[in-house]
N, CA, C and O of each residue as an XYZ file, in Angstrom:
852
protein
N      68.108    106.782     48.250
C      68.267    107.752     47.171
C      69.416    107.343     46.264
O      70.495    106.940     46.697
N      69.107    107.476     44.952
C      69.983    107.056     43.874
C      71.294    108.235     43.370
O      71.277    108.753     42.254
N      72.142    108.459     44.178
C      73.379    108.855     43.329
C      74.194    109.063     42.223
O      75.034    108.198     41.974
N      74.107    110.078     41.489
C      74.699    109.564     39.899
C      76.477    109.031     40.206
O      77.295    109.548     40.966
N      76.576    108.285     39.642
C      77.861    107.683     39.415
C      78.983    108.453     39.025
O      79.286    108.747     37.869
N      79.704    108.826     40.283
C      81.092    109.705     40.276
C      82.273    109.175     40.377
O      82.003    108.074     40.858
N      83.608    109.221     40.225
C      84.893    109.039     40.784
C      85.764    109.912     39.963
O      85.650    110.086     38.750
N      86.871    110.578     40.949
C      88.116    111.253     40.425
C      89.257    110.584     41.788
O      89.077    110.350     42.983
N      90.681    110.427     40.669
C      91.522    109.878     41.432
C      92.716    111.205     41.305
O      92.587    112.223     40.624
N      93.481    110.958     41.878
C      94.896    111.663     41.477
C      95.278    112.229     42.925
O      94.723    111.976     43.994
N      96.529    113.178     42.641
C      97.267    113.453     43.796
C      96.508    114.492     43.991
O      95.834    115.075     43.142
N      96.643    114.818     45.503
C      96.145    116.017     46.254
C      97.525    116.897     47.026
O      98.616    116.328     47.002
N      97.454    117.807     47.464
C      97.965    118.922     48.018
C      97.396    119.750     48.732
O      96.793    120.630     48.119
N      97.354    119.809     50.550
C      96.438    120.634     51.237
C      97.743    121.175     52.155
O      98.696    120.630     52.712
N      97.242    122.575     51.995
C      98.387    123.481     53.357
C      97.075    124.345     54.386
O      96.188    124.980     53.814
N      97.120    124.268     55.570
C      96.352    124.946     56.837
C      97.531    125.750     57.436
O      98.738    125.910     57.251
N      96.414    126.223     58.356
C      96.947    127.149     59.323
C      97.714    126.651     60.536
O      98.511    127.212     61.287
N      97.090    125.097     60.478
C      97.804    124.699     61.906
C      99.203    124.287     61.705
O      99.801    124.355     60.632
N      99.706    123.831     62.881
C     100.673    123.481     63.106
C     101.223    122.303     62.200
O     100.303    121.683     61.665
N     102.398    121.871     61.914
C     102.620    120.382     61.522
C     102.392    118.991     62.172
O     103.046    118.364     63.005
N     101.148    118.703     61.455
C     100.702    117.288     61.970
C      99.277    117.504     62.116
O      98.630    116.468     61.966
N      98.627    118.494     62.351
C      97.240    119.059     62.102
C      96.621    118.309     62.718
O      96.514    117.163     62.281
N      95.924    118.710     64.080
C      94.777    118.410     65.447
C      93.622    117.935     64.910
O      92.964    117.036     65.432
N      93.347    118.473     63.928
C      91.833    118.087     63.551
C      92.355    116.619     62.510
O      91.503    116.140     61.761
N      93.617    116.064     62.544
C      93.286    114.686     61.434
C      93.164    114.018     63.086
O      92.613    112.918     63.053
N      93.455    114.341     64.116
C      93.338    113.329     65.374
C      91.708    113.593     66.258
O      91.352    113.153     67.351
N      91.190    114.214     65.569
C      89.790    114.889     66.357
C      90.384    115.854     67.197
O      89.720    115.992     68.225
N      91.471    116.637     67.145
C      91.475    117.301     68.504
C      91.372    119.078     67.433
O      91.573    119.323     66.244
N      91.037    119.803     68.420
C      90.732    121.579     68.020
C      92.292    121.864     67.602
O      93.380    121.547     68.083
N      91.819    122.681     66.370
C      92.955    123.284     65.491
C      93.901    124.357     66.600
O      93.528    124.741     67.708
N      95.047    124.640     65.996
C      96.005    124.900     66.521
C      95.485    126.139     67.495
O      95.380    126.314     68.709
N      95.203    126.945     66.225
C      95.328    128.754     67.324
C      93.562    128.689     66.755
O      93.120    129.632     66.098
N      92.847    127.709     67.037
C      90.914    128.063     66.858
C      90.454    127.970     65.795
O      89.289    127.660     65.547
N      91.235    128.205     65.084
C      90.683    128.847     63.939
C      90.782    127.581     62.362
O      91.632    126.712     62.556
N      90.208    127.486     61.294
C      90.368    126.822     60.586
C      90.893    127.510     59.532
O      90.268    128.560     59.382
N      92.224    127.304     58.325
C      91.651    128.449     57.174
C      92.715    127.509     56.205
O      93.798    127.066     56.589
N      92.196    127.354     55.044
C      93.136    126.201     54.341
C      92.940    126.351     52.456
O      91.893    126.796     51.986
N      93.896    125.989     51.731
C      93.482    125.568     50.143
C      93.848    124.100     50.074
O      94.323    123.354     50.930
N      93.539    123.922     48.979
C      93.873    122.480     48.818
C      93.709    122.432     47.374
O      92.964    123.316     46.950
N      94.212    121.623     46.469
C      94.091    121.696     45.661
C      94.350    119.807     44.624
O      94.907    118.767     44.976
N      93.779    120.115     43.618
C      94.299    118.453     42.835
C      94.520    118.138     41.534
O      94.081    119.027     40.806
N      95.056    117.175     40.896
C      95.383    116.835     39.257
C      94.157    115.854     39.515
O      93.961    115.535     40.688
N      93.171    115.259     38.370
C      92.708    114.235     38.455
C      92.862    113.901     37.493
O      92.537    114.474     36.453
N      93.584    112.539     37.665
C      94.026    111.189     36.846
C      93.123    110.869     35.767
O      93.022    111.263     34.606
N      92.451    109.983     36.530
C      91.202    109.289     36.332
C      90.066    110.311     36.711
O      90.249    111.126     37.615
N      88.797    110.247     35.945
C      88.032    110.783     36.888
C      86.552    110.960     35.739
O      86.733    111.129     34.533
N      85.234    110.892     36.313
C      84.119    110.932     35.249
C      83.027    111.367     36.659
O      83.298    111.475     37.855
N      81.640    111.560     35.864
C      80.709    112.061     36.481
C      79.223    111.820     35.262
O      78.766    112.549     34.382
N      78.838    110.456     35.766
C      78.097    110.127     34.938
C      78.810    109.783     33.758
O      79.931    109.303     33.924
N      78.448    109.909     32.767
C      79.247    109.666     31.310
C      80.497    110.916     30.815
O      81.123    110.937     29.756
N      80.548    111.482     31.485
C      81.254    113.509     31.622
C      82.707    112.688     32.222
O      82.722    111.999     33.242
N      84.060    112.987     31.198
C      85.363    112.396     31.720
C      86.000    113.744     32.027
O      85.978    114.739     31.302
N      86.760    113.570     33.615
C      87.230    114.740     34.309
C      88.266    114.419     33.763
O      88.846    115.461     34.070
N      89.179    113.750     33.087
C      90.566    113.018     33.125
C      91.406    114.306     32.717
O      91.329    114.814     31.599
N      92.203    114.772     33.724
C      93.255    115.814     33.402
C      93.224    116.880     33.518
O      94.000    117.659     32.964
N      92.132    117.245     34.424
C      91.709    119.078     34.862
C      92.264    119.172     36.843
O      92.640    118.612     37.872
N      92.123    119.619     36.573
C      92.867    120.471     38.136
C      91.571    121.578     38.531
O      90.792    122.215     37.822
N      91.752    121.469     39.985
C      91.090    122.383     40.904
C      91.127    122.622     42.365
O      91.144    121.694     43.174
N      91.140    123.930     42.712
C      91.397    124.579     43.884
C      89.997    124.542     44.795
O      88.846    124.358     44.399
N      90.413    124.743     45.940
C      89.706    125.276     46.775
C      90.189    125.877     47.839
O      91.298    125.537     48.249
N      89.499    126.825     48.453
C      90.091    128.056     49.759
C      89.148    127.856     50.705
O      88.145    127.356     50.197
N      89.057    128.019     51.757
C      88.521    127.542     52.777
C      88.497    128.598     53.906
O      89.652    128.828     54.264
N      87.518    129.374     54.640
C      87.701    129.697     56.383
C      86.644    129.374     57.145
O      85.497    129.587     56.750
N      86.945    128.757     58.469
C      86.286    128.940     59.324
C      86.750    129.920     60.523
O      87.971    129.899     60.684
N      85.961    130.874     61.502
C      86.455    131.423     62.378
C      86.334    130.887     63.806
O      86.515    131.493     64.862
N      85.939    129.445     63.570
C      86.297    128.556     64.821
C      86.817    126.977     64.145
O      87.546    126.892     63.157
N      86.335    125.935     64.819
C      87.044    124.477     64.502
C      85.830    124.098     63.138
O      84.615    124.275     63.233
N      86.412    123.658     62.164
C      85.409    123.551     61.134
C      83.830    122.424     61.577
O      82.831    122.373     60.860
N      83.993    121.712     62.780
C      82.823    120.958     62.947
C      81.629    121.957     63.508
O      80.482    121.529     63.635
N      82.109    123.808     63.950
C      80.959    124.700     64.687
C      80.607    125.403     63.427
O      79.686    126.209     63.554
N      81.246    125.261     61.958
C      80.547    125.554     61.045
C      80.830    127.024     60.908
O      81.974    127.401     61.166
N      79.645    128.171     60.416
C      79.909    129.406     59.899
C      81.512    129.377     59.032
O      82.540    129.901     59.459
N      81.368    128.633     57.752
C      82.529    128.601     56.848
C      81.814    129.653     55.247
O      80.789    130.066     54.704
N      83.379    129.593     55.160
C      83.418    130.480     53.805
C      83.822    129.391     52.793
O      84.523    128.470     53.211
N      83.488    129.408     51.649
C      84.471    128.049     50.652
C      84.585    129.019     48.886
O      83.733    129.769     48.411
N      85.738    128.680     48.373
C      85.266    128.877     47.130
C      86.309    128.140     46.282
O      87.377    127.823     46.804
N      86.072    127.874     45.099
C      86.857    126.911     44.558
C      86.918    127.533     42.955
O      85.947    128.041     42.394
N      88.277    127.375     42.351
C      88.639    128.089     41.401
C      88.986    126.286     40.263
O      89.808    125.413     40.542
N      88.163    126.311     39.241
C      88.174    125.280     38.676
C      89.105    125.688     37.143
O      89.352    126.807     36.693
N      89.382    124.681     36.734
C      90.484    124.650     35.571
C      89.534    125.173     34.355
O      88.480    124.607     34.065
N      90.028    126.307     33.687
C      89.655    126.887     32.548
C      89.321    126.024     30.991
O      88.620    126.259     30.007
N      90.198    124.986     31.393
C      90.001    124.023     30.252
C      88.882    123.398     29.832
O      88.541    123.147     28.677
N      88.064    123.048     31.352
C      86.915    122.541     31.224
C      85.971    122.773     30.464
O      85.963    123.963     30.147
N      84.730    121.885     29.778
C      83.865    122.308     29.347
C      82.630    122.696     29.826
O      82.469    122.971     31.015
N      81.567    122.752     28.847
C      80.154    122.947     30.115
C      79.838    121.922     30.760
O      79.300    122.113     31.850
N      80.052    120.612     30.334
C      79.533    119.481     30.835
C      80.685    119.309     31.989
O      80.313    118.631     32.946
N      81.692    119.689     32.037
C      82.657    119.121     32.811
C      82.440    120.337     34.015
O      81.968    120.067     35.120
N      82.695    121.160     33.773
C      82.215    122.705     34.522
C      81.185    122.078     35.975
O      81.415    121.876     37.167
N      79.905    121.923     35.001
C      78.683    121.270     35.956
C      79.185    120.526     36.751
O      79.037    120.715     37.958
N      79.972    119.398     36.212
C      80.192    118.145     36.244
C      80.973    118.298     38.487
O      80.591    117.933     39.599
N      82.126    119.039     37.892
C      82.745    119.398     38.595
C      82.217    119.910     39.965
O      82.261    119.299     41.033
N      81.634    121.333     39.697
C      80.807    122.108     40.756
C      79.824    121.128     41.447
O      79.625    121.353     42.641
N      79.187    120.090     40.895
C      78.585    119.175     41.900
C      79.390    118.280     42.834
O      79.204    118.427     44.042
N      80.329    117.300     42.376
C      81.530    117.044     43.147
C      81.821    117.489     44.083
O      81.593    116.913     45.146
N      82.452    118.720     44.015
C      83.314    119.947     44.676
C      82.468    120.798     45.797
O      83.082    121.523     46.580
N      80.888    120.674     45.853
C      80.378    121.700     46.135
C      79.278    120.340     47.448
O      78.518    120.637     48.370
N      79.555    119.409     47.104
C      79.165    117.914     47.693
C      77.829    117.309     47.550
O      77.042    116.794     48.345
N      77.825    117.563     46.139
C      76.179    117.235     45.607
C      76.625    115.620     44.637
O      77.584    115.145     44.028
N      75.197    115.257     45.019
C      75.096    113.877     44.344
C      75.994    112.981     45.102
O      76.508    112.029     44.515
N      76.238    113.204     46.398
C      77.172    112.548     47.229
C      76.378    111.697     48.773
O      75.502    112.378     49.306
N      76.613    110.600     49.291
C      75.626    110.221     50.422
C      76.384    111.035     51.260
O      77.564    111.308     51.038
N      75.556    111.545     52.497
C      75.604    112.004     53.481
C      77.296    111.779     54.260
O      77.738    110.634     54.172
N      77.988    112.589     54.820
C      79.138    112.204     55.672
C      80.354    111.176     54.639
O      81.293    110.600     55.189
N      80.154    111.110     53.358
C      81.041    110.110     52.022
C      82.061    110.529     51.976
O      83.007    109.788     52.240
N      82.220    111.527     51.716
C      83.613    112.560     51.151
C      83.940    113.803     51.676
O      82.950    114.159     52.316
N      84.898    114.744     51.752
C      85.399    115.708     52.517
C      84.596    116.867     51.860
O      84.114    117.730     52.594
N      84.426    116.930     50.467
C      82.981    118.087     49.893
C      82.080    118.110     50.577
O      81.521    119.195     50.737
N      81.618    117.025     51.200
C      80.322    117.058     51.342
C      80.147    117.195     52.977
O      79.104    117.605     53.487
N      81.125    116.858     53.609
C      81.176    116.993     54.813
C      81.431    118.309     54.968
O      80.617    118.911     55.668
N      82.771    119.235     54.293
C      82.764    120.769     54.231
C      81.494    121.321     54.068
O      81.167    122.289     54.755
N      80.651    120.777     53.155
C      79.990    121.820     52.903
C      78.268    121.970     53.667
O      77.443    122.823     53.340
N      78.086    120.986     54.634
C      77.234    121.266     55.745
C      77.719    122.321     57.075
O      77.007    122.690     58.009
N      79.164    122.659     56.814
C      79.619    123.713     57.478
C      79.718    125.009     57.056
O      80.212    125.954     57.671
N      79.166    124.996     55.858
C      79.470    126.646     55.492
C      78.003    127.515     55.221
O      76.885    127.061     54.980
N      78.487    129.036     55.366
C      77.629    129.882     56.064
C      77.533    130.609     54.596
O      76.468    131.146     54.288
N      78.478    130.625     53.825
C      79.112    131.562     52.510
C      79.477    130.642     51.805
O      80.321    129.928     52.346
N      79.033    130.208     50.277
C      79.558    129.502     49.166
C      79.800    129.873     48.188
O      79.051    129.592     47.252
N      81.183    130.827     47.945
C      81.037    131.884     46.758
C      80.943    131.224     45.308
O      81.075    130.005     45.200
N      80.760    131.874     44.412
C      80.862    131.474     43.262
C      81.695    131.025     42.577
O      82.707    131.724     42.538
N      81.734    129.745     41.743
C      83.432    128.963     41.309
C      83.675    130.225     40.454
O      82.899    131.137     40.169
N      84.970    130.024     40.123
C      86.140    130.874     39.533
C      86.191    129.914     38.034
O      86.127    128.723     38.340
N      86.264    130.061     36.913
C      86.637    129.180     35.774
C      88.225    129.791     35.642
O      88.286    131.017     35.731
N      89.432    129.122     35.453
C      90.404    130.167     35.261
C      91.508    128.973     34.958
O      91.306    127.770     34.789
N      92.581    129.621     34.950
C      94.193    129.032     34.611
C      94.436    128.705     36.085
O      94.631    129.593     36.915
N      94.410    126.791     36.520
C      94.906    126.448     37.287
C      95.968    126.062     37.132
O      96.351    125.920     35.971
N      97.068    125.667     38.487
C      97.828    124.788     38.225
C      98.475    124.488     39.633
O      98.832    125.116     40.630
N      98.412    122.506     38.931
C      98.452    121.824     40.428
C      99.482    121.081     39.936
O      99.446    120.556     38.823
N     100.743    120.973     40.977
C     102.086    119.759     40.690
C     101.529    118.952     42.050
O     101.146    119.597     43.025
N     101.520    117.786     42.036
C     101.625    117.008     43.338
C     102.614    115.528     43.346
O     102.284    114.449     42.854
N     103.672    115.792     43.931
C     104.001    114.383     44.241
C     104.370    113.884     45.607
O     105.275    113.994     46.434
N     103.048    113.188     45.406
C     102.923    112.880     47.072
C     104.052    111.597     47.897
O     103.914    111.211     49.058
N     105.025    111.176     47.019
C     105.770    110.136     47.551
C     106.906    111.041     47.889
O     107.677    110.639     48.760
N     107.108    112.090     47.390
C     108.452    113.308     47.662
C     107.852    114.369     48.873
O     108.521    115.175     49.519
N     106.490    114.131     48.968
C     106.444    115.595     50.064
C     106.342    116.355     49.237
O     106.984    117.308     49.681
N     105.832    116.738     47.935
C     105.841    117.975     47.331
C     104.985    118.627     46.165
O     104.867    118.186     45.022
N     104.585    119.425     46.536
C     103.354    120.034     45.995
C     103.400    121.643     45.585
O     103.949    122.487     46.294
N     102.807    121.904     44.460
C     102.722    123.630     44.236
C     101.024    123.856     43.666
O     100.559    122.951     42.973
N     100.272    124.902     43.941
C      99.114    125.566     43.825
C      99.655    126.991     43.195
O     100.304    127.802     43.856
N      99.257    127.184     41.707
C      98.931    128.394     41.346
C      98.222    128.493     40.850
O      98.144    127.696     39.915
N      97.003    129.592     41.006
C      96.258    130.453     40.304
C      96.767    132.112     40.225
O      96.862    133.024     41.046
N      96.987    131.979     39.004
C      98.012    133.576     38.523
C      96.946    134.641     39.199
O      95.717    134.570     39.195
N      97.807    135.657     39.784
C      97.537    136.484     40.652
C      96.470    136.584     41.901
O      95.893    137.611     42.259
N      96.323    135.046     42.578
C      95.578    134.728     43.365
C      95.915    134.274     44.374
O      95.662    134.739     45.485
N      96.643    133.131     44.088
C      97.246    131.950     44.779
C      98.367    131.605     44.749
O      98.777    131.867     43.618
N      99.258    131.089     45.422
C     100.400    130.847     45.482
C     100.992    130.017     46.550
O     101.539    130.516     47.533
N     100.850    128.395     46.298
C     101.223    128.023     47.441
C     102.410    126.809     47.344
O     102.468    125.989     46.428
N     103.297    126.879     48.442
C     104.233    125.668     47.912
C     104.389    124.853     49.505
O     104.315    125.175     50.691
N     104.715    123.294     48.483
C     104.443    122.361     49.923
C     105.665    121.498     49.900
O     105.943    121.073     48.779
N     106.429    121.154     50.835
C     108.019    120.271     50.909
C     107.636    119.315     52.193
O     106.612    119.221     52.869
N     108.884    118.660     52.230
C     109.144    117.968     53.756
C     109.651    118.995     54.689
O     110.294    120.006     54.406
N     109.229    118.541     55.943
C     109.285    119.389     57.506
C     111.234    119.267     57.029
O     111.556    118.189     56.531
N     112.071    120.054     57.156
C     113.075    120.386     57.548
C     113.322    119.867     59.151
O     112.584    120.295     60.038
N     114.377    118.949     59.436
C     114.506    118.703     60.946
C     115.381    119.733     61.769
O     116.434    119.998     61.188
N     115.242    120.239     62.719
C     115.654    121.353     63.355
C     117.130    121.783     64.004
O     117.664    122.741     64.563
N     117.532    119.954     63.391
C     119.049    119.713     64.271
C     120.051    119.209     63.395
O     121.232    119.252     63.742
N     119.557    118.528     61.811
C     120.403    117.666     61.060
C     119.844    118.498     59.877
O     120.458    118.276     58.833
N     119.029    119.226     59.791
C     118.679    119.999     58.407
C     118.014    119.244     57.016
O     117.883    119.616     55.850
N     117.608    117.782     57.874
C     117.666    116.828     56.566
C     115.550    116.702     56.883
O     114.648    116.881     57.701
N     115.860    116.293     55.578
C     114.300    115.719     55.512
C     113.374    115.783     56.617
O     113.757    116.858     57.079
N     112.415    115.414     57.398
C     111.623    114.724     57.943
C     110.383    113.670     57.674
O     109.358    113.908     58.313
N     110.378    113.177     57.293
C     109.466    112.382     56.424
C     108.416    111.880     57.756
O     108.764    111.638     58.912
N     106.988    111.815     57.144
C     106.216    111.437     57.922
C     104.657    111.323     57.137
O     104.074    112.180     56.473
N     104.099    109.442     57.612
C     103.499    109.070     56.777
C     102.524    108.580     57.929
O     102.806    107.870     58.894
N     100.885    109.333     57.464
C     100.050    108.797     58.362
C      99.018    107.945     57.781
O      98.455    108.362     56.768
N      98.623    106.601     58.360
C      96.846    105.881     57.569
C      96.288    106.155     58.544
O      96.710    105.970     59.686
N      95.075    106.722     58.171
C      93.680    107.304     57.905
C      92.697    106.275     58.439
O      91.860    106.915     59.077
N      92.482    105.320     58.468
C      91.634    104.082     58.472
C      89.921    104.761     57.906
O      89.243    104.499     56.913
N      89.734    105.559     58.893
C      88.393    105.783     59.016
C      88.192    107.138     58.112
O      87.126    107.664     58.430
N      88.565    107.536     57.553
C      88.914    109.029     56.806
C      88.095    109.177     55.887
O      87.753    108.198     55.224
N      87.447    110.791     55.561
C      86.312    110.506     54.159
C      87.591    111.498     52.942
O      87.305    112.191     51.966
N      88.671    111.248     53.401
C      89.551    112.281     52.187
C      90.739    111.349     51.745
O      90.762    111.007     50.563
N      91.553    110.987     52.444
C      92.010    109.656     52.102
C      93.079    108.700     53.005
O      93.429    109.181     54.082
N      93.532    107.581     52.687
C      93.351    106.604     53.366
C      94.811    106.778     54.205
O      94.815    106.642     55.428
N      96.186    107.123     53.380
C      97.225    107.289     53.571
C      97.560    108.544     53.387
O      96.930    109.033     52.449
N      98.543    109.517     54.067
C      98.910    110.769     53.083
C     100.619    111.015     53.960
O     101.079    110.469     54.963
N     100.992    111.699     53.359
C     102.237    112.263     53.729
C     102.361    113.802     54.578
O     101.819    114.837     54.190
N     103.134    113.678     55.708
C     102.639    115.385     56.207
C     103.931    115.967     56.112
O     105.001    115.445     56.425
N     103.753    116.962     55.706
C     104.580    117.750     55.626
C     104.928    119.294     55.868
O     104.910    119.685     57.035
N     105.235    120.175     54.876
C     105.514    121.465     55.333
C     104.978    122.669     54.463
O     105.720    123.064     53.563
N     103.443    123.452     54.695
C     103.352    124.236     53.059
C     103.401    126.056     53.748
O     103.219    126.591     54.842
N     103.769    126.510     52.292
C     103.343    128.329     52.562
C     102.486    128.582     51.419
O     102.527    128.108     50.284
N     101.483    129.659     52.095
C     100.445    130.287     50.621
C     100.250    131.775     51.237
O     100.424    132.571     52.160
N      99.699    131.452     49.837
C      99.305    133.023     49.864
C      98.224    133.463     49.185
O      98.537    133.467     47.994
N      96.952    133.888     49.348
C      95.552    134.051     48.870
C      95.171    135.471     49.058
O      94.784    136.136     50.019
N      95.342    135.634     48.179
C      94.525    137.387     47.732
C      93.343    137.470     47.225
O      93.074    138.549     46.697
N      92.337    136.445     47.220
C      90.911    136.105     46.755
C      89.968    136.958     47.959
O      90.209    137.601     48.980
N      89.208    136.698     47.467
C      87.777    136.829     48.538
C      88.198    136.013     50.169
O      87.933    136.483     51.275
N      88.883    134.741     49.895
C      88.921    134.080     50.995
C      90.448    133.980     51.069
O      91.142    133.216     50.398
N      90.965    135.059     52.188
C      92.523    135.521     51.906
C      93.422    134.391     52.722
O      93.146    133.629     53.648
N      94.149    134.539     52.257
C      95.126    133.350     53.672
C      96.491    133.483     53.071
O      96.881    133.514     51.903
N      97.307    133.574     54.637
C      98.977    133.601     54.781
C      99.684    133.231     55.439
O     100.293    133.941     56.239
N      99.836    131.962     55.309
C     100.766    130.727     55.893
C     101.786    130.704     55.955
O     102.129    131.338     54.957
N     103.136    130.235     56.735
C     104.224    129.885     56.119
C     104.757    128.866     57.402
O     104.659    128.863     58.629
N     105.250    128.185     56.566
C     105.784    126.719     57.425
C     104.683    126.242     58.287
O     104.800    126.302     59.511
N     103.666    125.791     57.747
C     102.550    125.331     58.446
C     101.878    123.912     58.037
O     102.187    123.706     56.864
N     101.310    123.156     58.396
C     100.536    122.079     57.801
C     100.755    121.459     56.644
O      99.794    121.728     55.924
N     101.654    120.640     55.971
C     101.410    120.835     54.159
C     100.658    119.249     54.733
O     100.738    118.661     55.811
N      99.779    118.872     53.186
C      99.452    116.855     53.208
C      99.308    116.727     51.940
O      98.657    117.423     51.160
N     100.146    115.508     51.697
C     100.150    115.193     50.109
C      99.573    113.775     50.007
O     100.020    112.844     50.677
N      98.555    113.656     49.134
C      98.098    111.968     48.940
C      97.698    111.851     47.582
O      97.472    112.784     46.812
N      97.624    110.589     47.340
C      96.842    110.440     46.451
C      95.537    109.717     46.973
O      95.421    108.850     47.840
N      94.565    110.355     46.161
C      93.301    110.532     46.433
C      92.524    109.159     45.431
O      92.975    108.462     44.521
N      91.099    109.211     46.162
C      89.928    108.371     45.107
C      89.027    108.502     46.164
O      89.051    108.240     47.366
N      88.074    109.069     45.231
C      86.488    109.613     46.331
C      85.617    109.239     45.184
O      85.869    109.287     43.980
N      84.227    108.746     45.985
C      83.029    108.565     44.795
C      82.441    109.067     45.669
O      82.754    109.735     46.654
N      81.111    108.524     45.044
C      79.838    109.091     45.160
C      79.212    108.824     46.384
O      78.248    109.470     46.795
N      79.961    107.488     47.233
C      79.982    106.729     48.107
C      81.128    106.772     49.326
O      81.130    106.205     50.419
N      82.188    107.751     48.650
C      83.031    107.785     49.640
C      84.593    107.246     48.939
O      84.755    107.238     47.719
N      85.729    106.792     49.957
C      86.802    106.175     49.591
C      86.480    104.449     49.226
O      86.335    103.625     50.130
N      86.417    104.156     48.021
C      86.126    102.535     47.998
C      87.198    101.678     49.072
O      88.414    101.811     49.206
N      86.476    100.981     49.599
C      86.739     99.845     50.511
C      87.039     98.722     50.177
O      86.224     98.281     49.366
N      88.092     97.811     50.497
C      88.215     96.709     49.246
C      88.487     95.813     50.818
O      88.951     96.304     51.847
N      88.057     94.440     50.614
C      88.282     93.666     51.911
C      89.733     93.250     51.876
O      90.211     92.601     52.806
């Protein structure tokens, strides 16, 4: 089957429920069962067919009420107001894991787990990510609110820095873990604090993370 020709690059920003260092990047069951997460991104670079994403931002909220591989998930994703119709579309296929091969990218893998796919949001996003600092912010005005740093060490008060590769990963290859809090008053609510943050920079197609020998 023929794929239309996708890629968006740029930094990402994801905060969960679990603990710092998050069970499910090692295959093992999330902290306290349960899955529930946003994530959010700037894209750099980025097109969909002849349709250029270059410079829109978008959210997504996430629950599962067990480990996200037993499925029954909720998802909804609040896309940047700026967009147009073509980019709109453009987007919601991406995001929603259409026009994507099977098991490629983290859309598309989410979204054979969900039970509930609410309707995108068009609205005033806004995504900071810098993933070489540990640091990240998610707002959607009166929705969302999430902020992401380095783990604080428990004895010297300084940094913790911590950098994991991915090898086999459909989200990305390297990322930084760190420390996030949110807060979601949407349909798909969530209230974190000092939990999970991961900052990377990202590149997903249509095919997955390109592979270079």
């Amino acid at each position: 089957m023929a794929y239309t020709d996708w890629s968006i690059q740029g930094p990402e920003y994801a905060n969960c429920n679990c603990a710092w260092g998050c069970p499910c990047q090692f295959n093992a069951l999330p902290t306290d069962g349960t899955c529930r997460a946003v994530a959010g991104m700037r894209i750099d670079r980025g097109h969909f067919g002849s349709t250029r994403l270059d410079g829109l931002c978008w959210v997504g909220t996430y629950s599962w009420p067990g480990p996200i591989h037993l499925g029954d998930g909720t998802q909804q994703f609040f896309i940047d107001e700026r967009a147009d119709a073509d980019q709109r579309k453009a987007l919601v296929e991406i995001l929603h894991g259409r026009e994507t091969e099977p098991g490629a990218t983290v859309f598309q893998v989410f979204s054979t787990t969900m039970s509930k796919v609410l309707d995108p949001v068009f609205t005033r996003v806004k995504v900071e990510v810098e993933p070489n600092e540990c640091r990240g912010r998610i707002i959607v005005p009166g929705v969302i609110d999430s902020t992401g740093t380095p783990i604080k060490s428990p004895f010297s008060g300084q940094d913790h820095r911590v950098r994991v590769s991915l090898r086999s990963g459909f989200e990305y290859t390297e990322a930084e873990y760190g420390s996030g809090s949110t807060k979601a008053t949407g349909d798909v609510k969530l209230d974190f604090t000092d939990s999970y943050g991961q900052f990377a920079y990202i590149h997903l197609t249509q095919s997955g993370i390109p592979r270079h020998p």
